[in-house]
C-alpha positions in Angstrom: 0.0 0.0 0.0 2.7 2.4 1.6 4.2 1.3 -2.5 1.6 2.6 -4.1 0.5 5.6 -2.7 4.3 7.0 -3.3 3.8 6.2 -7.0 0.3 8.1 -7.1 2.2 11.1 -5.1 5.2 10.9 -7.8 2.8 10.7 -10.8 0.6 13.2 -10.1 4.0 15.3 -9.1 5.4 14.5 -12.4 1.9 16.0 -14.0 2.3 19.3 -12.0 5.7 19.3 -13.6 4.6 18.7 -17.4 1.7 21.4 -16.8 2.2 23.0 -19.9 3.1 20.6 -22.1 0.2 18.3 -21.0 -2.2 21.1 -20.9 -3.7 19.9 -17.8 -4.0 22.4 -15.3 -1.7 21.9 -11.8 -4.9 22.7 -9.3 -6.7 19.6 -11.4 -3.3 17.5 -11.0 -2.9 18.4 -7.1 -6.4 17.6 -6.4 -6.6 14.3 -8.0 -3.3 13.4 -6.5 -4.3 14.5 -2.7 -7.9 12.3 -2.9 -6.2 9.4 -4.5 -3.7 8.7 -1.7 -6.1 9.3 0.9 -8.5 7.1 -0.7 -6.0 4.4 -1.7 -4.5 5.0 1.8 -7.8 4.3 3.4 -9.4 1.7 1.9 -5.8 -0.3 1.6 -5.5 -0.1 5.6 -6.3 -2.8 7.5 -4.7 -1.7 11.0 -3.7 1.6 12.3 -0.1 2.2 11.2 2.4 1.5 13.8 3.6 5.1 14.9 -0.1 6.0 15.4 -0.9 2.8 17.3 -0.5 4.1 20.8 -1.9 7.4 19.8 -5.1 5.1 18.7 -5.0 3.6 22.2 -4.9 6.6 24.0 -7.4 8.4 22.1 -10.2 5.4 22.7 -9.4 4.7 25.9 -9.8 8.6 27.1 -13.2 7.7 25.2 -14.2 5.3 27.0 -13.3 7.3 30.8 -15.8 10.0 29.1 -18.4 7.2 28.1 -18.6 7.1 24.9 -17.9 4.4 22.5 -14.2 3.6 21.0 -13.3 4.6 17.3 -13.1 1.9 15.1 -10.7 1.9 12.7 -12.6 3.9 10.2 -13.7 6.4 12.1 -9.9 6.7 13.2 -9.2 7.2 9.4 -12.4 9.8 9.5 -10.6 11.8 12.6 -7.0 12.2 10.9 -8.3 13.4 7.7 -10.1 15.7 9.9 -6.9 16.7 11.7 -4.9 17.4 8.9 -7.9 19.3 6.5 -8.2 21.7 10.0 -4.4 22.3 9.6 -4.9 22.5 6.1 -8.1 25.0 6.5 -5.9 27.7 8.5 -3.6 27.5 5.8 -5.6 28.2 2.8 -8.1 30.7 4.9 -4.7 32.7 5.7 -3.8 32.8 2.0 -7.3 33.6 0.9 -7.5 36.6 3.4 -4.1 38.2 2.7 -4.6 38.3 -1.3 -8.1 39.4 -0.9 -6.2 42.7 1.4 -3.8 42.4 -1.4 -6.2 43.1 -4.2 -8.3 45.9 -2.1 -4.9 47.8 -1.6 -4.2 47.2 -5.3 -7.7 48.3 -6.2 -7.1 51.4 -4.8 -3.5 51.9 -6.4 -2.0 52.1 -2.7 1.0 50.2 -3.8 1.9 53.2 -5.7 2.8 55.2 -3.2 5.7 52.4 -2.8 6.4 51.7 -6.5 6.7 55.9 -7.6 9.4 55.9 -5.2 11.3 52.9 -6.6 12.5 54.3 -10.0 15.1 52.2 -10.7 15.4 50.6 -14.0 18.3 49.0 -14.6 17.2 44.7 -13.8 20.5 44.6 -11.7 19.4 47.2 -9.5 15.8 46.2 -8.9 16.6 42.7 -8.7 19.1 44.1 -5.3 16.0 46.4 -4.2 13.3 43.7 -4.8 15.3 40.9 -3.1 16.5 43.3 0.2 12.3 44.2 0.9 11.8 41.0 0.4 14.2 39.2 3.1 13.7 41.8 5.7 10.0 41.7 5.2 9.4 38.4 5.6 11.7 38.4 8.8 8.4 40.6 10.2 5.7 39.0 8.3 5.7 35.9 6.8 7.7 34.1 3.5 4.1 33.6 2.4 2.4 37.2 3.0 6.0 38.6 1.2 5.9 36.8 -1.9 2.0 38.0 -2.1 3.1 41.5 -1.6 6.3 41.5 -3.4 4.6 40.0 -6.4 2.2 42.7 -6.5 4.9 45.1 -6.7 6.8 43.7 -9.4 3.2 44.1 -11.3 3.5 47.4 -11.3 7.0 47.7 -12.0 7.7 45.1 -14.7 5.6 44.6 -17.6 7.2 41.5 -19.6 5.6 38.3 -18.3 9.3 36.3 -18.4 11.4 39.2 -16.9 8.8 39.3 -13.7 9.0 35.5 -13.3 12.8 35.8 -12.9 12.1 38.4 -10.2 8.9 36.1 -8.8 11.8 33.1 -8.6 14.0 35.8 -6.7 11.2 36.8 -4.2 11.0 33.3 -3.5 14.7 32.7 -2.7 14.6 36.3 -0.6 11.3 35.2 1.5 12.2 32.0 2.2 15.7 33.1 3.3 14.4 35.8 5.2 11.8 34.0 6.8 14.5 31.2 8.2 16.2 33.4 10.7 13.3 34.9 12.6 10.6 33.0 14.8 7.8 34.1 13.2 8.8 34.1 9.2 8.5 31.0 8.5 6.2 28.2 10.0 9.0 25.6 10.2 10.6 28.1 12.8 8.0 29.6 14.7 7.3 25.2 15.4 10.3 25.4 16.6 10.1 27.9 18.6 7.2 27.0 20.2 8.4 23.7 20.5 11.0 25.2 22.9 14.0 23.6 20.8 14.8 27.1 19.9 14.9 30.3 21.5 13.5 34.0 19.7 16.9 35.5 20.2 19.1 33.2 19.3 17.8 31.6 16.0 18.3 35.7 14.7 22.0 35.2 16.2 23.0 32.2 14.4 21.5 31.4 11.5 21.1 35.7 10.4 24.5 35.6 8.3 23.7 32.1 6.8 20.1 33.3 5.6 21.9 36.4 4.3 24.9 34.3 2.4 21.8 32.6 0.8 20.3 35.6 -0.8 23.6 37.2 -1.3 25.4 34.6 -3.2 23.1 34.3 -6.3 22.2 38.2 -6.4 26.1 38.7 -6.7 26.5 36.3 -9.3 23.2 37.1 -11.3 24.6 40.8 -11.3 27.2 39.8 -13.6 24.5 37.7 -15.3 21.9 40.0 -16.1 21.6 42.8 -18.7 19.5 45.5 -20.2 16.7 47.5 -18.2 13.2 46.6 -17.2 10.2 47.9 -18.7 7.3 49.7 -16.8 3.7 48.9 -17.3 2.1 51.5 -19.4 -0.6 54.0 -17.7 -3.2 52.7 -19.5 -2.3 49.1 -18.9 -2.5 50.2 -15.1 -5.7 51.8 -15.4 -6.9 55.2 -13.9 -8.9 55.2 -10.8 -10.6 58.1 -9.2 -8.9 57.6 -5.9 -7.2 60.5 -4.0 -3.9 59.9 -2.5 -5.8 60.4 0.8 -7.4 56.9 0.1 -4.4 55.6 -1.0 -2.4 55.8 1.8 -5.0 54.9 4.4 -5.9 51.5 2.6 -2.1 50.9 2.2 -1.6 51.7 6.1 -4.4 49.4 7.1 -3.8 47.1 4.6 -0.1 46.6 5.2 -0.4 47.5 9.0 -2.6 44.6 8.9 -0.5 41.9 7.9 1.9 43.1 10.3 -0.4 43.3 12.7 -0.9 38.7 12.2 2.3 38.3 14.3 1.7 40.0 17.1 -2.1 38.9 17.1 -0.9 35.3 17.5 2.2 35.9 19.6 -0.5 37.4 22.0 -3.5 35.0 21.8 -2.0 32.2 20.7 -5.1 31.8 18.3 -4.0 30.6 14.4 -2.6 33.3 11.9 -6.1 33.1 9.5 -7.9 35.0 13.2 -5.4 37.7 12.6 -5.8 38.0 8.8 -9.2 37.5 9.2 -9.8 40.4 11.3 -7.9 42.5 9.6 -9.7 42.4 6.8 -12.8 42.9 8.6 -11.4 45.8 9.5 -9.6 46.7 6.0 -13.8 45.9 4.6 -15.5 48.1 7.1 -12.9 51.0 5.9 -13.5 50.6 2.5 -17.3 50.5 2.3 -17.1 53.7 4.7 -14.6 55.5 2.3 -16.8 55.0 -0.7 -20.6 55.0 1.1 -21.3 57.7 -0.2 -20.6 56.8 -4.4 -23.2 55.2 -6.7 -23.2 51.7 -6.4 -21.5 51.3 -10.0 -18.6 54.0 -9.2 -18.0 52.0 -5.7 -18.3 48.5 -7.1 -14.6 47.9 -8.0 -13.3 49.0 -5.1 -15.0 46.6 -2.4 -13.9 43.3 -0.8 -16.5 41.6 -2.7 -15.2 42.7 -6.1 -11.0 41.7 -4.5 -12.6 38.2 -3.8 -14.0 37.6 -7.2 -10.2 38.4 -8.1 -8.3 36.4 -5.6 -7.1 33.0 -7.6 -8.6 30.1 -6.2 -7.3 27.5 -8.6 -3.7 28.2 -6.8 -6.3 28.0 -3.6 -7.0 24.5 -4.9 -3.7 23.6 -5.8 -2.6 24.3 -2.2 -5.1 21.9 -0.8 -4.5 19.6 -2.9 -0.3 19.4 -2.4 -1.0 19.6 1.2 -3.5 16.7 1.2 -1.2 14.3 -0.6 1.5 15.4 2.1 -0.2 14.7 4.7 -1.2 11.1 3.8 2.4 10.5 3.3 2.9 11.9 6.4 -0.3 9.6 7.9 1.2 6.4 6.7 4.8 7.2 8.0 6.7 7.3 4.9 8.3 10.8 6.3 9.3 9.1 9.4 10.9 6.0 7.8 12.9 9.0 5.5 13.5 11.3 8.2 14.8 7.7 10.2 16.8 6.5 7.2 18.5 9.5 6.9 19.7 9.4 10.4 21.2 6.1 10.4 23.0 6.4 7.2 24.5 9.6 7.4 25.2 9.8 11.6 26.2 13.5 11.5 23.9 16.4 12.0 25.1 19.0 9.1 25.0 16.2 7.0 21.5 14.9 7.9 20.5 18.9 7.7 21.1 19.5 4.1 19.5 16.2 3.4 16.3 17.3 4.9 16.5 21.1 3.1 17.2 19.3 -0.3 14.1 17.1 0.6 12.0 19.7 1.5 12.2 21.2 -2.3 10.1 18.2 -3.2 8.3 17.5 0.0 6.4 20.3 2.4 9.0 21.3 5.2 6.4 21.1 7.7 5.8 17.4 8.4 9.6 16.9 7.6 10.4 19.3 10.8 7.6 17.6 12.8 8.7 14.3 12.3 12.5 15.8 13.0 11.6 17.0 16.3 9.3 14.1 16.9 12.4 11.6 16.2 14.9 13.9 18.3 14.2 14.8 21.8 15.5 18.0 23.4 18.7 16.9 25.3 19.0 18.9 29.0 21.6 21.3 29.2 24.7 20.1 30.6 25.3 16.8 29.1 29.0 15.9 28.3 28.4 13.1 25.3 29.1 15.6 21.8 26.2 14.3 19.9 23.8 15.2 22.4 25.3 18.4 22.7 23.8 19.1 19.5 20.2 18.5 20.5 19.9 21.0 23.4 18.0 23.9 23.5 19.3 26.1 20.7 21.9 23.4 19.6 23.5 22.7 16.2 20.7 20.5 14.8 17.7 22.6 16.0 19.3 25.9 14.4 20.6 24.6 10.9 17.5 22.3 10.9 15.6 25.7 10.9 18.1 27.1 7.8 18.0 23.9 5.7 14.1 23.6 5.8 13.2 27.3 5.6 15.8 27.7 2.7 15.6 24.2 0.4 12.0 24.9 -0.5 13.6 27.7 -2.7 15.8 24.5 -5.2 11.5 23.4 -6.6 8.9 26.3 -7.0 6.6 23.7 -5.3 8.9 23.2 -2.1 7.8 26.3 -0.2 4.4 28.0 0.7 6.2 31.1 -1.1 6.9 29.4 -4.3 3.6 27.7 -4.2 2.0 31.1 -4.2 4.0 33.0 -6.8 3.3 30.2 -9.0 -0.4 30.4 -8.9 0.0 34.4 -9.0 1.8 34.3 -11.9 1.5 31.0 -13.4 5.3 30.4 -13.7 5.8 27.0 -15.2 7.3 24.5 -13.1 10.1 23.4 -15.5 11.0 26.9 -16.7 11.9 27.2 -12.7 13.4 24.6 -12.4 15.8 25.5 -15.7 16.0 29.6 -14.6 16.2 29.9 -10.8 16.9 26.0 -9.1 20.7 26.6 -10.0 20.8 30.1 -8.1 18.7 28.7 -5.1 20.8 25.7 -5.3 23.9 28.1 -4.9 22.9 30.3 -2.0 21.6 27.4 -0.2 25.1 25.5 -0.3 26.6 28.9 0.6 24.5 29.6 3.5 25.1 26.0 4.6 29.0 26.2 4.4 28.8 30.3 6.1 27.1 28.7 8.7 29.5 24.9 9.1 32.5 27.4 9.1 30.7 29.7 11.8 30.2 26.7 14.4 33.9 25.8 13.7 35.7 28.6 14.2 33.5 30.7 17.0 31.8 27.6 18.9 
């Protein structure tokens, strides 16, 4: 069975891959894929897979202290799926709330307040200032709310289709390397964090240079790479809106102040991210409609948050749920475990077994690969004398670099990250012509960030 469902996960992988050529859209490819190896996984199963078995026993016999009746093994089935599609839920209501802020703060031209200002042309130049927002911003907000964002930007300041999927594969490299150093950029680290096998201070300490050797290394080579200038989208490509620069700068305020506002929200109530994003654009929707009561309804119409959630893309929405989906039921079976095991006892060092698990991560979600990480290793107490538990206390060797190598080795695949995943639904880049264009350049600052930080523990720890 576990046979099987791998080889639906790497077919319907391969048929994300060949999107164009096959003409078959990725969201039909993902979903298809995600139902198939929950189904096969399902039906195929006829005992609870070992790693879950004492969960399984724990879980009916609490049932049965609070009188009701045990699970059987269907119903067991029936509560995972459950589990993981909650997960899942928080995930795609997150993304569906920050592009529908997106789109209301594009609707009313608020992102040119930021892209007047930026009036460089030269593609070497942009690329540095595009990539620099980028990593810092996502060290604040998220690698997923930044690649939103940044792609927005670039709409406004690049015109050719190619040219701003180059930039959309350098967004990706920039969030995903900015969100690695900080405990709330990326959701590998903030788990983490949480998890206590990290601390908020220290991740920035150690792994800050690595993150920024992974950005730094392919914008230094690309600049020797890259020629010519960019070209802007004409005026009447960007449309004229009747909106005052009054308007604009309060829905870019709120709008932006809002997604900044997510972290702190959840470092406060410890509620998911989608409650913060959620209420912000409540509050981003109540603004709106106030700013523009007063306009016929046909003048009004295209700036609500109804008309911004008619634009928001659901197929990469649907794509989402279903790459998560067939995740987690390799996840469910244990197949991540088994890798995440295998990879441990073969390679017995933890830099080693650290790159492995970045590399896999560009083909595989980071998140169930850190999970089943920290499930695998526990959190050594401090004072212990044997060196390869030294490496597994709070804010050891493994716990930081795992943080780098799974933030950062999304960037190799477009599909290995939540930002890739976005800026490939946002601007429909096609898996291979990523995997030809910017997979060398990740590849490159990934290794460099990898050996910056190697050459930091020898020589300073």
């Amino acid at each position: 069975m576990e046979i099987a469902v791998l080889a639906i996960f790497v077919i319907g992988y391969i048929m994300i891959a060949a999107e164009h050529p096959l003409r078959i859209d990725k969201a039909a490819s993902a979903l298809i894929t995600g139902v198939l190896c929950w189904t096969l996984y399902v039906v195929s199963s006829h005992e609870v897979p070992h790693h879950l078995s004492d969960y399984f026993e724990h879980y009916n016999s609490f049932l049965k202290t609070t009188g009701e009746s045990p699970l059987s093994l269907h119903e067991f089935f029936d509560h995972r799926l459950l589990y993981h599609v909650q997960e899942i839920a928080g995930i795609l209501l997150f993304l569906m709330g920050a592009m529908t802020i997106v789109e209301i703060v594009d609707a009313h031209e608020g992102f040119r307040v930021i892209t007047d200002r930026i009036n460089a042309r030269s593609k070497v130049k942009l690329m540095w200032i595009i990539a620099l927002i980028s990593f810092f911003l996502s060290s604040v907000l998220d690698n997923l709310t930044t690649s939103i964002v940044m792609i927005s930007l670039c709409r406004k300041l690049i015109a050719d289709q190619k040219t701003r999927w180059f930039f959309g594969g350098i967004i990706v490299i920039a969030a995903n390397a900015g969100g690695a150093w900080s405990p709330i950029g990326d959701v590998t680290t903030t788990m983490l964090w949480i998890g206590k096998q990290i601390t908020s201070m220290s991740i920035v300490k150690e792994i800050f240079l690595a993150s920024l050797m992974n950005l730094l290394l392919p914008l230094i080579v690309l600049s020797f790479v890259l020629k010519g200038n960019v070209e802007r989208p004409s005026s009447e490509s960007r449309g004229k809106n009747d909106v005052s620069q009054r308007d604009r700068m309060i829905t870019l305020f709120l709008g932006v102040g809002g997604l900044l506002f997510v972290p702190v929200f959840k470092t406060f109530t410890h509620l998911p991210p989608f409650m913060g994003i959620m209420f912000s654009l409540g509050i981003l929707w109540i603004a709106t409609e106030l700013m523009h009561g007063k306009k016929l309804d046909e003048d009004k119409s295209r700036f609500s948050a109804l008309y911004a959630l008619r634009k928001i893309d659901m197929p990469s929405v649907l794509f989402f749920l279903g790459i998560l989906l067939a995740v987690s039921a390799l996840q469910e079976i244990g197949l991540l475990i088994t890798a995440a095991t295998w990879l441990s006892e073969s390679l017995n060092n933890v830099y080693a077994i650290n790159i492995a698990i970045g590399l896999l991560s560009a083909v595989i979600d980071n998140v169930p690969l850190v999970a089943a990480s920290m499930g695998m290793y526990e959190i050594a107490p401090n004072g212990v004398t044997d060196p390869w538990l030294m490496n597994f206390v709070q804010d050891g060797h493994f716990w930081h670099f795992l943080a780098y190598a799974a933030g950062t080795g999304g960037s190799v695949l477009i599909i290995g990250s939540a930002a890739g995943v976005a800026v490939m639904g946002l601007e429909k880049i096609d898996f291979l012509w990523y995997l030809k264009k910017i997979s060398l350049w990740a590849l490159l600052g990934y290794f460099g960030g990898a050996i910056v930080y190697i050459a930091e523990m020898a020589l300073f720890k």
